[in-house]
Steps between C-alpha positions, in 0.01 A plus 500: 500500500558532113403823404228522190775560260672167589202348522427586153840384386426168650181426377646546160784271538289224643256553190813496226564155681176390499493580167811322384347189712173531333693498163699192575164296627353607148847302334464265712841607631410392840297191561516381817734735767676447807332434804670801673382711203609638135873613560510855330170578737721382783796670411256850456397448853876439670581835291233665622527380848895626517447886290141594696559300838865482511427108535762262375380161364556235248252436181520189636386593842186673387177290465221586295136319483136584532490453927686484756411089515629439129795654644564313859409162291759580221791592769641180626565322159661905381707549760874457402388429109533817365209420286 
């Protein structure tokens, strides 16, 4: 359990990266991404999953979409593409 401080600390992390996202989508910086996910929100996860869970994985392990189904579909033509 993350206590409110680190809570706090988190929510503002994920909102400066949101915020850099949002800025790129504006400059059109990032048209269409990966199927597994935008790699700097990937790479924020797998940090976040090794300092608050002492978790170790990849970027390139970590999935990100908008349901679980988006994910399970997108898995079989990731796996071992690093994309």
């Amino acid at each position: 359990m993350l206590s409110a401080c680190q809570q706090e600390n988190l929510i503002l992390i994920l909102l400066m990266k949101l915020s850099r996202l949002y800025t790129k989508l504006q400059k059109r910086d990032i048209l269409n991404t990966a199927s597994a996910g935008v790699p700097e929100l990937r790479e924020a996860i797998a940090k976040k999953m090794q300092r608050d869970n002492n978790l170790t994985y990849e970027p390139t392990e970590v999935y990100v979409g908008n349901g679980a189904k988006q994910v399970l579909y997108n898995i079989p033509g990731n796996t071992g593409s690093g994309r």
